[in-house]
N, CA, C and O of each residue as an XYZ file, in Angstrom:
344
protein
N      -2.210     14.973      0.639
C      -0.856     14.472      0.746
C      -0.827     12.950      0.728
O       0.068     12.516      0.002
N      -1.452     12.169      1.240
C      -1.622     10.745      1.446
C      -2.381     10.996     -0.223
O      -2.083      9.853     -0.569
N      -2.803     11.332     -0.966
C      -3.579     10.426     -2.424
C      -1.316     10.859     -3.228
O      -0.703     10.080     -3.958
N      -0.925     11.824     -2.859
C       0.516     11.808     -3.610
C       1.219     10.767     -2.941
O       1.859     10.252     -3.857
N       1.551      9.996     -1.644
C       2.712      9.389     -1.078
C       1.867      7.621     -1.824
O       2.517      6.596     -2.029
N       0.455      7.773     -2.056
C      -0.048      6.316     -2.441
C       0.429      6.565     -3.648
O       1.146      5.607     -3.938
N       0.416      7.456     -4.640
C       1.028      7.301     -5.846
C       2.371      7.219     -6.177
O       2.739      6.737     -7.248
N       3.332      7.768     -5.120
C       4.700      7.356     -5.358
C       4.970      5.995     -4.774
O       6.178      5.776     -4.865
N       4.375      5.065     -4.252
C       4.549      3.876     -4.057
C       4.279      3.538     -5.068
O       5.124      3.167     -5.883
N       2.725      3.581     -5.350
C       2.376      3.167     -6.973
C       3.535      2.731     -8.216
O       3.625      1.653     -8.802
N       4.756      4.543     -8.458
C       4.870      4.393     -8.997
C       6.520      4.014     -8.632
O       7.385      4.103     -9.504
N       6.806      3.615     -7.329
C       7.833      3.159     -7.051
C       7.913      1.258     -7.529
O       8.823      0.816     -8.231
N       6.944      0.515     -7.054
C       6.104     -0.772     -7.438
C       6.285     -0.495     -9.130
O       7.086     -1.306     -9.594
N       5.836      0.278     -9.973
C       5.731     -0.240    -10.942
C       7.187     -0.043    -11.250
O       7.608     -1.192    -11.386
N       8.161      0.770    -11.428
C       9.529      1.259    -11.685
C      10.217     -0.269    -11.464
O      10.941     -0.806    -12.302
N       9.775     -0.960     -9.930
C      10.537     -2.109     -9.525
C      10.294     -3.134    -10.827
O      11.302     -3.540    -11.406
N       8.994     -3.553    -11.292
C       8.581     -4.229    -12.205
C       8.850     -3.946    -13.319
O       8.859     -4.955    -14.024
N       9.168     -2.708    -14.048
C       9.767     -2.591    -14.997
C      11.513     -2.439    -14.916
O      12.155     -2.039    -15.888
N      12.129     -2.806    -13.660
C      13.735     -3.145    -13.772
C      13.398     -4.944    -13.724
O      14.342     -5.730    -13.651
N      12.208     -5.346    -13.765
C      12.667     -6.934    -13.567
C      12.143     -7.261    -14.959
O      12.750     -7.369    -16.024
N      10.136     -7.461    -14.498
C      10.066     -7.931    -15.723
C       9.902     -6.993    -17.141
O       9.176     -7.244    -18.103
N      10.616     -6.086    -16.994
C      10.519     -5.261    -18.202
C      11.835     -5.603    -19.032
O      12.021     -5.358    -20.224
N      12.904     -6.362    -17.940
C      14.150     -6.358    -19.215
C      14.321     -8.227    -19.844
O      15.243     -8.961    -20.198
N      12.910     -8.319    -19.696
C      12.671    -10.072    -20.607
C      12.480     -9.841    -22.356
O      11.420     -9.854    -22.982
N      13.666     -9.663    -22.809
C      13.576     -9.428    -24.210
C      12.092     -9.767    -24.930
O      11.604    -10.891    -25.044
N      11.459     -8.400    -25.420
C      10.359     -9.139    -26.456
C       8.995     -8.691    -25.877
O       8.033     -8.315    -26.547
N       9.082     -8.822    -24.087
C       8.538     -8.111    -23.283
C       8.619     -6.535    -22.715
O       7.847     -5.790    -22.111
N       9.598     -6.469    -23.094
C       9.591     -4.672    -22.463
C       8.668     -3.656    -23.424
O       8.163     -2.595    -23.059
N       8.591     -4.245    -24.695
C       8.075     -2.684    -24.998
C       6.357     -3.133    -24.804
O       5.662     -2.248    -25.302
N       5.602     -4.157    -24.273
C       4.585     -4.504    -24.001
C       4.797     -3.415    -22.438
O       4.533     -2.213    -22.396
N       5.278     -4.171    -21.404
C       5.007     -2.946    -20.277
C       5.811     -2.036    -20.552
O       6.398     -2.000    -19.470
N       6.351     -1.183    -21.233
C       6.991      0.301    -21.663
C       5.427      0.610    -21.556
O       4.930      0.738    -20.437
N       4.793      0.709    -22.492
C       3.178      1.003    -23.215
C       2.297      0.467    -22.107
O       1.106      0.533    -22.410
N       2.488      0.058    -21.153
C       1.617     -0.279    -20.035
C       2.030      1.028    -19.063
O       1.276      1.900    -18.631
N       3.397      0.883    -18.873
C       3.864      2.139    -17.718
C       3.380      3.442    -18.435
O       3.066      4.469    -17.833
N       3.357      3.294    -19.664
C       3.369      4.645    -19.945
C       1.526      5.075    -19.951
O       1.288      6.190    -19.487
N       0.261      4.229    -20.456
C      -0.416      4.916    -19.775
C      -0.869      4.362    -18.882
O      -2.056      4.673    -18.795
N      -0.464      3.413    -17.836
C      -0.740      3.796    -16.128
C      -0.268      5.556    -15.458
O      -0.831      6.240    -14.604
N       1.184      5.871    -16.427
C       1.440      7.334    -15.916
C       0.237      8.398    -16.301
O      -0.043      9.357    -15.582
N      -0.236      8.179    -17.177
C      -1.078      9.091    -17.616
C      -2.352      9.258    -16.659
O      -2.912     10.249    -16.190
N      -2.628      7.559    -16.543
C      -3.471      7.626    -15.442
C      -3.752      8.335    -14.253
O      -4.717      9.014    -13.904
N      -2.461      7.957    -13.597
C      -1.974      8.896    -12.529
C      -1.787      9.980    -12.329
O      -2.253     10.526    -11.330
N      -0.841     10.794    -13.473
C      -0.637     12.409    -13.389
C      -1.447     12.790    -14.967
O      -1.001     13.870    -15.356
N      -1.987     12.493    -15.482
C      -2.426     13.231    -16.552
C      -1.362     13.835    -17.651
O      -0.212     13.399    -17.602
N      -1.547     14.377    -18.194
C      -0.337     15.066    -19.028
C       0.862     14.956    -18.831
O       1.475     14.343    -19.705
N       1.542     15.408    -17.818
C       2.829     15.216    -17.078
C       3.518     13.666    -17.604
O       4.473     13.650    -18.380
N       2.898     12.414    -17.073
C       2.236     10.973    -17.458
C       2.944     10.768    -18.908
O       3.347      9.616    -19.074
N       3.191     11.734    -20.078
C       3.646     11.283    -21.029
C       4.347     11.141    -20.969
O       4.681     10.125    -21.579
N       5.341     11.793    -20.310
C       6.719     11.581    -20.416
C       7.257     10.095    -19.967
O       8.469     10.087    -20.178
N       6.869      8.961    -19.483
C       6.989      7.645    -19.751
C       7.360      7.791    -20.556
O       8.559      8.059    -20.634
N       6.375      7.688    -21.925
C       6.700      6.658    -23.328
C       8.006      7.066    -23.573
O       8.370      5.898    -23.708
N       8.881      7.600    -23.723
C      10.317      7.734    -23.886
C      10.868      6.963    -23.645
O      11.953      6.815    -24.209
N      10.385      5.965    -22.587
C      11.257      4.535    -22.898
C      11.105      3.801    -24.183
O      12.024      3.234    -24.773
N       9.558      3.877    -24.657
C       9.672      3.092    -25.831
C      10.794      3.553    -27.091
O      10.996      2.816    -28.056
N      11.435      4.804    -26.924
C      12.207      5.222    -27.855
C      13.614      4.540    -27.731
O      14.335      4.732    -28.711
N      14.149      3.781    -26.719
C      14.721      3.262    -26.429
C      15.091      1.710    -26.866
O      15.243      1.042    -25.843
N      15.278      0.950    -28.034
C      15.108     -0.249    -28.431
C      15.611     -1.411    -27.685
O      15.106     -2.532    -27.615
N      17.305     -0.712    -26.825
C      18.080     -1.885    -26.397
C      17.394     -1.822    -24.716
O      17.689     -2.839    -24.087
N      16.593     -0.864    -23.960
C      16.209     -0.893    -22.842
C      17.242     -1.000    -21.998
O      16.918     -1.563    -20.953
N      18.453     -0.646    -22.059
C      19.610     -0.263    -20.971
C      19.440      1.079    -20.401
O      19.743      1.393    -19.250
N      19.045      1.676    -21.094
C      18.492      3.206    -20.182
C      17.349      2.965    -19.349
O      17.395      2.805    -18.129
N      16.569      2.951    -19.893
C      15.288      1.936    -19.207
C      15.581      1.422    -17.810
O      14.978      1.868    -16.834
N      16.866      0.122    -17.684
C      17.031     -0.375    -16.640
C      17.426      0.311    -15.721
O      17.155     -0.144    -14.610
N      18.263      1.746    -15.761
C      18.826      2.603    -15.013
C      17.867      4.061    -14.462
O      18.488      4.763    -13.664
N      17.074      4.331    -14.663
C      16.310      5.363    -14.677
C      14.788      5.271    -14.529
O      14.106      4.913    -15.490
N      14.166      5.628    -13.192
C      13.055      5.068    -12.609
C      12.135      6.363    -12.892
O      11.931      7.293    -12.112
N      11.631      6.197    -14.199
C      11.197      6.941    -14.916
C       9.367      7.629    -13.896
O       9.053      8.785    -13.616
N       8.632      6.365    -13.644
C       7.526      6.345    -12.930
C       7.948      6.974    -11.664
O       7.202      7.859    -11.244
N       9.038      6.677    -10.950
C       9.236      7.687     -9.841
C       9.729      9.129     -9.567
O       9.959      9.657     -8.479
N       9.850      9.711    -10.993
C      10.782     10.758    -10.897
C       9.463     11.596    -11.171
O       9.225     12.665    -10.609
N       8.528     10.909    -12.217
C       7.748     11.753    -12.567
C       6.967     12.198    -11.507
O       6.564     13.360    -11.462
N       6.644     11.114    -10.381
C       5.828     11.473     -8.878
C       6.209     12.064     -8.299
O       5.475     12.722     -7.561
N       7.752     12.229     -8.251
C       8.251     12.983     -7.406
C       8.422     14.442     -7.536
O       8.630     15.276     -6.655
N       8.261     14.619     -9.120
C       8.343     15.871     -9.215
C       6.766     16.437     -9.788
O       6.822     17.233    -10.726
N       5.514     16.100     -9.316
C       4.520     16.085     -9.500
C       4.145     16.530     -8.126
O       3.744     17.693     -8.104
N       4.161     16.083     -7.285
C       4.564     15.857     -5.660
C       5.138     17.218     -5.163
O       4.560     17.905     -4.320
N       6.641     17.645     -5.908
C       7.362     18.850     -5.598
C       6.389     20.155     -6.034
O       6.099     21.103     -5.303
N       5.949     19.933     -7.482
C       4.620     20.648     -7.888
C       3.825     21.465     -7.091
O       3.775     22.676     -6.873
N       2.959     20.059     -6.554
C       1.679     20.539     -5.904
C       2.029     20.992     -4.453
O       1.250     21.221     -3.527
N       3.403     21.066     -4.479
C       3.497     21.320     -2.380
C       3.914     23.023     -2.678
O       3.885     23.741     -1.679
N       4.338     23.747     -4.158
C       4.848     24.395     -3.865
C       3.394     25.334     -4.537
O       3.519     26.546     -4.713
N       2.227     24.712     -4.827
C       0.995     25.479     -4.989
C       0.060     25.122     -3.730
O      -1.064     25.619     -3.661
N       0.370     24.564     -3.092
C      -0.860     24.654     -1.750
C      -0.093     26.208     -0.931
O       1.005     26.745     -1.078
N      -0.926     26.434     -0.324
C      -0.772     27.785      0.665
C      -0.047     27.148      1.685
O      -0.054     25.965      2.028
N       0.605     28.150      2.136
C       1.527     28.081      3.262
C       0.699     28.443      4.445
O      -0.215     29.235      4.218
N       0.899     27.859      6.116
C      -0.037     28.235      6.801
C       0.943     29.449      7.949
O       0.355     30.074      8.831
């Protein structure tokens, strides 16, 4: 449980950095392609679903939708509902 709550900080921290310095025109799709495989890093497969920001050219969706945290969170919801119940 503590290696999932260090990764939703992880990917709360990076989400913050991509609402700041991700919307510096010219710069976003450099960390789009950074967030997207740090996600991979983190959850493996799941993890792709980042790059979908890069499909995004004007990055206004981007700014609204904390893409790195949703994916933890529901990675997180995942694995609690495959551990055994005591």
């Amino acid at each position: 449980m503590k290696a999932d709550m260090g990764k939703l900080v992880i990917a709360v921290v990076l989400d913050l950095l991509d609402f700041t310095f991700g919307r510096i025109p010219g710069f976003e799709l450099v960390v789009d392609i950074a967030l997207g495989v740090a996600a991979v890093a983190l959850w493996g497969w799941p993890g792709l679903i980042a790059f979908w920001e890069i499909a995004d050219p004007t990055g206004q969706v981007d700014a609204v939708v904390p893409t790195m945290t949703l994916i933890a969170l529901s990675q997180m919801g995942k694995r609690k509902k495959q551990r055994p119940q005591a």
